[in-house]
N, CA, C and O atoms as a printed pandas DataFrame, in Angstrom:
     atom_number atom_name residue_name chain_id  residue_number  x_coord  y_coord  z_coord
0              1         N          UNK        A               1  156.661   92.772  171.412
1              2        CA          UNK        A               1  155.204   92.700  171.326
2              3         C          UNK        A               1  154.727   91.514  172.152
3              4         O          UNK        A               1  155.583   90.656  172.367
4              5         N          UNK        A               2  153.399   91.296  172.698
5              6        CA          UNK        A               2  153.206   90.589  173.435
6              7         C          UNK        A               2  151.720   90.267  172.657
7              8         O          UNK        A               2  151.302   90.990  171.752
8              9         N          UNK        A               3  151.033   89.135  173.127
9             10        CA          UNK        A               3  149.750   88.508  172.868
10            11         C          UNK        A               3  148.532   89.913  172.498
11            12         O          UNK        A               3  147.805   90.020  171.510
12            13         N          UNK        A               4  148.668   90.863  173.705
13            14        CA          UNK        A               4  147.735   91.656  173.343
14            15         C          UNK        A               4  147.949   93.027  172.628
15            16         O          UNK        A               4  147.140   93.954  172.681
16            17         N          UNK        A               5  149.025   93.044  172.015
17            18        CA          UNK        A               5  149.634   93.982  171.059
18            19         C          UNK        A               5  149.114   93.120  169.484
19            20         O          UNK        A               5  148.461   93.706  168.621
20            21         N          UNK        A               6  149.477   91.929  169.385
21            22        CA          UNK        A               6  148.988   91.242  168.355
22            23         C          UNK        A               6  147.557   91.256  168.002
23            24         O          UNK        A               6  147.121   91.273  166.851
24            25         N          UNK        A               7  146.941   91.248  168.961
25            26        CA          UNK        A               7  145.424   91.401  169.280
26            27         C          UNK        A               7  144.988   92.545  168.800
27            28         O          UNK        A               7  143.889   92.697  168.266
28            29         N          UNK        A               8  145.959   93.537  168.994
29            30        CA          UNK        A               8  145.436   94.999  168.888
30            31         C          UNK        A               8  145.234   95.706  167.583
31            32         O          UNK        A               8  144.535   96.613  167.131
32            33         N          UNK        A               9  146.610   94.483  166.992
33            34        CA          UNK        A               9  147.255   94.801  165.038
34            35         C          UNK        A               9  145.783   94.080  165.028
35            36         O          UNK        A               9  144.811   94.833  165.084
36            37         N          UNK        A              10  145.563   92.670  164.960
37            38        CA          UNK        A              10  144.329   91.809  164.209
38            39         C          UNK        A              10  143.136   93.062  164.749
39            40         O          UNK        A              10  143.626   94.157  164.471
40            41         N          UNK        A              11  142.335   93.161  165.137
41            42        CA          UNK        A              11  141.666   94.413  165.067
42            43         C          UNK        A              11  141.753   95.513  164.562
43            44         O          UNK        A              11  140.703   96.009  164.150
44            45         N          UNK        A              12  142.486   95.956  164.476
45            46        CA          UNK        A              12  142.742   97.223  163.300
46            47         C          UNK        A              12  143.210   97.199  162.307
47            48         O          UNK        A              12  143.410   98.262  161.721
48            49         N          UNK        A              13  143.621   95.794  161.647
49            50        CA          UNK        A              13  143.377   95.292  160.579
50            51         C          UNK        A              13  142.086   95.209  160.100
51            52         O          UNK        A              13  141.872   95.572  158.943
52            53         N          UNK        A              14  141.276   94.834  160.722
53            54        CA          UNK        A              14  139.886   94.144  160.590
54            55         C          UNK        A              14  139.153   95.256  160.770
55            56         O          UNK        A              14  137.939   95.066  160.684
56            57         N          UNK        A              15  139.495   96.342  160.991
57            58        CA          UNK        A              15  138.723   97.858  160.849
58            59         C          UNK        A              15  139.088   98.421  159.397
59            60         O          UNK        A              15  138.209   98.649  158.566
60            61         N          UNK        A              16  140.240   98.596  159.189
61            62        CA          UNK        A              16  140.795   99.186  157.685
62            63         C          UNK        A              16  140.376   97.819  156.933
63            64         O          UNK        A              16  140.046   98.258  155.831
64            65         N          UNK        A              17  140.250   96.839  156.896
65            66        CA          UNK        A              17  139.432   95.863  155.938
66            67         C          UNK        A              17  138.000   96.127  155.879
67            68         O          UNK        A              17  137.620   96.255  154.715
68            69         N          UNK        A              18  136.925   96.269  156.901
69            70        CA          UNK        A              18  135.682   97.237  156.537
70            71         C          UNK        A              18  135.420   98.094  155.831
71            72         O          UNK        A              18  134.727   98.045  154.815
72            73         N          UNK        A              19  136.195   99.391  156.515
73            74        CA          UNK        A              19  136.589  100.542  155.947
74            75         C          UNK        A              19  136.810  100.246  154.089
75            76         O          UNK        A              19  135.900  100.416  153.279
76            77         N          UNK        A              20  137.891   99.890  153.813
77            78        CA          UNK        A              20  137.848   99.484  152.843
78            79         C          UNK        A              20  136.773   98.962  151.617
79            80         O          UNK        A              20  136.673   99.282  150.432
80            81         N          UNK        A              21  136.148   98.168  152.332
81            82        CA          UNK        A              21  134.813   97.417  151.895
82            83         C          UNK        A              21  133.953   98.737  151.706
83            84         O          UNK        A              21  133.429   98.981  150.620
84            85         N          UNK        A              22  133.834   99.522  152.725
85            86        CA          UNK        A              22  132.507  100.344  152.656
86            87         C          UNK        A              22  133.095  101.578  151.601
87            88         O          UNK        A              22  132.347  102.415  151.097
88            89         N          UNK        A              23  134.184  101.538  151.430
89            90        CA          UNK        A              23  134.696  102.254  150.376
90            91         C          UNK        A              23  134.138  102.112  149.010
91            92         O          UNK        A              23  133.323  102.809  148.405
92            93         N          UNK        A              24  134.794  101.009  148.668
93            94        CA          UNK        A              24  134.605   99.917  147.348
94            95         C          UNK        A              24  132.982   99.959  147.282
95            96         O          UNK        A              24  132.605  100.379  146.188
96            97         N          UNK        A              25  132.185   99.713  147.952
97            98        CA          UNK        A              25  130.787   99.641  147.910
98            99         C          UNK        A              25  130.234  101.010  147.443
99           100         O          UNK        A              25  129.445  100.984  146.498
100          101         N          UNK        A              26  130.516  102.059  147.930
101          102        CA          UNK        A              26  129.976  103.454  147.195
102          103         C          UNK        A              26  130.744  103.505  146.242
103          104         O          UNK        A              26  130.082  103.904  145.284
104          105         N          UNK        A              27  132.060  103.278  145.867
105          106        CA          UNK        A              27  133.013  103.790  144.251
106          107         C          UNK        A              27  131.917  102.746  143.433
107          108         O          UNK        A              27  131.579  103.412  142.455
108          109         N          UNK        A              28  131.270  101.550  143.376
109          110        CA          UNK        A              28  131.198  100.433  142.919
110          111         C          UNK        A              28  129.314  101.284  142.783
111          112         O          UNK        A              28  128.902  101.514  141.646
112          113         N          UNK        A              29  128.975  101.419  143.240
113          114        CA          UNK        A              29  127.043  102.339  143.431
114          115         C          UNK        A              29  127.475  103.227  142.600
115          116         O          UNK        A              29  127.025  103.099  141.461
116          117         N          UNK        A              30  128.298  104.213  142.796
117          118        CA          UNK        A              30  128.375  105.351  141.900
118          119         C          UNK        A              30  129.253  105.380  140.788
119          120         O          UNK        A              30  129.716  106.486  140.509
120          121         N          UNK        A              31  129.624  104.299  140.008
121          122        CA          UNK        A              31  130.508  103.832  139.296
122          123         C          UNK        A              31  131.601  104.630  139.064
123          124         O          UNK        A              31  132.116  104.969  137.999
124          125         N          UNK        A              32  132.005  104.988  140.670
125          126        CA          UNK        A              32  133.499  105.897  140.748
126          127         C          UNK        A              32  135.051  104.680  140.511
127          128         O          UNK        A              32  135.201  103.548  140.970
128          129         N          UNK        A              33  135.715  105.267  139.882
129          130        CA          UNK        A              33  136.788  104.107  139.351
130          131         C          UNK        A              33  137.905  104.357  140.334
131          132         O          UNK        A              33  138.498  103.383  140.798
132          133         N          UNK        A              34  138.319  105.856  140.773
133          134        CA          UNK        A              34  139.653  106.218  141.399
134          135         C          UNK        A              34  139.342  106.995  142.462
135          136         O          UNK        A              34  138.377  107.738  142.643
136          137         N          UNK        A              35  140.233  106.747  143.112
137          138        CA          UNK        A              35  140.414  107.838  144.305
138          139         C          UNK        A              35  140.211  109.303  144.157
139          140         O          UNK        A              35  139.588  110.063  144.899
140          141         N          UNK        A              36  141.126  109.662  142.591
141          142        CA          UNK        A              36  140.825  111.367  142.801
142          143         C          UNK        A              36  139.279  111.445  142.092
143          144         O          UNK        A              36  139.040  112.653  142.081
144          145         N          UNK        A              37  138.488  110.962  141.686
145          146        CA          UNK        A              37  137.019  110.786  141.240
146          147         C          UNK        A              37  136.359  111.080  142.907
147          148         O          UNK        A              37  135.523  111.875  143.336
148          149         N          UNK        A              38  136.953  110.326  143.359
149          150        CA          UNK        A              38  135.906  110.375  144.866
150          151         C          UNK        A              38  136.446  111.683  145.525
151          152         O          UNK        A              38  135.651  112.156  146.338
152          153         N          UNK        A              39  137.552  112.345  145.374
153          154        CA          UNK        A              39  137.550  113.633  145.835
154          155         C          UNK        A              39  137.362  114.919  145.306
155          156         O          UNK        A              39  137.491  115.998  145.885
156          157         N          UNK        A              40  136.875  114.566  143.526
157          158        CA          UNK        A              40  135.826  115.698  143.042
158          159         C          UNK        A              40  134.865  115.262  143.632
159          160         O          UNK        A              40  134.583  116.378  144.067
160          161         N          UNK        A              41  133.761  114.370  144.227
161          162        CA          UNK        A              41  132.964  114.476  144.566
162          163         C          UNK        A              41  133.190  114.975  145.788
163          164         O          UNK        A              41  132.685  116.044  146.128
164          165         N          UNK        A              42  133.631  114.574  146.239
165          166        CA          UNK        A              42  133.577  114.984  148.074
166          167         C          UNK        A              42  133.992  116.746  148.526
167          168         O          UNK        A              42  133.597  117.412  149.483
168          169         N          UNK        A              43  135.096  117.166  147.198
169          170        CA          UNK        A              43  134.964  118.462  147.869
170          171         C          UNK        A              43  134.236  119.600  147.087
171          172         O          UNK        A              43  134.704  120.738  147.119
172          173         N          UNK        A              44  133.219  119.347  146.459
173          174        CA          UNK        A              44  131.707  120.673  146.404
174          175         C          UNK        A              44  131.204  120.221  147.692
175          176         O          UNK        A              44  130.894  121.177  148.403
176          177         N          UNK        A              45  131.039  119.207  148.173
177          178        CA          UNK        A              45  130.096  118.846  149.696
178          179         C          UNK        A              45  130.809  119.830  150.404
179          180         O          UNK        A              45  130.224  120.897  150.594
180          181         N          UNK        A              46  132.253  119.653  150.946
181          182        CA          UNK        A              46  132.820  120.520  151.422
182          183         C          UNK        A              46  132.787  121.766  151.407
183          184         O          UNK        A              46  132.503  122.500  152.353
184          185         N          UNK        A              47  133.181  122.177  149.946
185          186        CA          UNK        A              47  132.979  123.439  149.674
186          187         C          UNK        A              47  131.630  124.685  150.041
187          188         O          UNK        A              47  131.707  125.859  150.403
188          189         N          UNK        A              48  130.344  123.718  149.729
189          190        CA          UNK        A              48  128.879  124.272  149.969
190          191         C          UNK        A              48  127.993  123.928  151.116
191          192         O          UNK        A              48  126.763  123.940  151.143
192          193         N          UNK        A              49  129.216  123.480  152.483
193          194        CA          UNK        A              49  128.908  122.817  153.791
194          195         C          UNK        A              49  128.103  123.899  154.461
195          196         O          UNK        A              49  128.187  124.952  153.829
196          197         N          UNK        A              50  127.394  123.975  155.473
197          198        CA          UNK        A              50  127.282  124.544  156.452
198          199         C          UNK        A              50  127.761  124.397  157.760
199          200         O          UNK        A              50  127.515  125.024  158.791
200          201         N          UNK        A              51  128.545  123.377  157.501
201          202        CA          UNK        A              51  129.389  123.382  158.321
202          203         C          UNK        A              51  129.396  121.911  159.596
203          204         O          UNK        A              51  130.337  121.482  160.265
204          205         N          UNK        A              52  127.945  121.455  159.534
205          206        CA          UNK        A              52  127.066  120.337  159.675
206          207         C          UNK        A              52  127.656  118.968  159.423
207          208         O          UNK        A              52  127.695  118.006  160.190
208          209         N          UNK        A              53  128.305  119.134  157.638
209          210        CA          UNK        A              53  129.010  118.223  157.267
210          211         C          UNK        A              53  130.192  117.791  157.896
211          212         O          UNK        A              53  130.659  116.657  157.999
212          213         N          UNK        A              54  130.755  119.287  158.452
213          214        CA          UNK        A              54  132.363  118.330  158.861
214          215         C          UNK        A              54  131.930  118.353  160.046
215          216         O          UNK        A              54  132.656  117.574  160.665
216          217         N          UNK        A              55  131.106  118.824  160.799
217          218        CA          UNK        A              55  131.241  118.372  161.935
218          219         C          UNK        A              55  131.199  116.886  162.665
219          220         O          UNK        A              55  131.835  116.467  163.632
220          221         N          UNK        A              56  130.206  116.254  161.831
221          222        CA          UNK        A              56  129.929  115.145  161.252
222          223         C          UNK        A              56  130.574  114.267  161.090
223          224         O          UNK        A              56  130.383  113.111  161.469
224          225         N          UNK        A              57  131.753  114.856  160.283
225          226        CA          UNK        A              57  133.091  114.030  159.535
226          227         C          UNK        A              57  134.166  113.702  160.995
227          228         O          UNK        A              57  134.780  112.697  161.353
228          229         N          UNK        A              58  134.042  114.853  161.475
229          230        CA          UNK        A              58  135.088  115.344  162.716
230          231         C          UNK        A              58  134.797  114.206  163.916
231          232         O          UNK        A              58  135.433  113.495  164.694
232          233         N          UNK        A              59  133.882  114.407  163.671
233          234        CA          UNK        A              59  132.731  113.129  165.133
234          235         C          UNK        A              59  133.326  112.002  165.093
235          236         O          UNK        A              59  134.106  111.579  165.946
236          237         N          UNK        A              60  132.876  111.274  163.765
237          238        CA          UNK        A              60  133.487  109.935  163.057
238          239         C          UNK        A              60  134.756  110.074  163.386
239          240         O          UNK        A              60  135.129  109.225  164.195
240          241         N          UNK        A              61  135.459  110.741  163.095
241          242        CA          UNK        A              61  137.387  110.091  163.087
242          243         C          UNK        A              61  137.517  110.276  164.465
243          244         O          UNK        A              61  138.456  109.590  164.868
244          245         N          UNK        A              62  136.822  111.092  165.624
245          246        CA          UNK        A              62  137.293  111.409  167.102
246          247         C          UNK        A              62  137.250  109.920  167.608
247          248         O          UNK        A              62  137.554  109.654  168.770
């Protein structure tokens, strides 16, 4: 590894530490406690999409 490989970990550290945060911030609003709590919610969205939603979703992770 070199200087800008290290560089590359500290940044995408510092993305999944956001990430994280913005996680915790909606479980913490919607007084969701667990992970599988947040994926009864998330899949009726899915389920009753038009399709809008994942495209959406799809955008974000590209």
């Amino acid at each position: 590894m070199n200087k800008t490989d290290v560089g590359d970990i500290a940044d995408g550290l510092k993305l999944i530490e956001d990430g994280v945060e913005k996680i915790q911030n909606v479980m913490r609003e919607h007084k969701i406690k667990s992970l599988s709590e947040i994926a009864s919610e998330l899949i009726p969205f899915f389920k009753k999409d038009d399709d809008s939603l994942t495209e959406s979703i799809i955008s974000r992770l590209e």
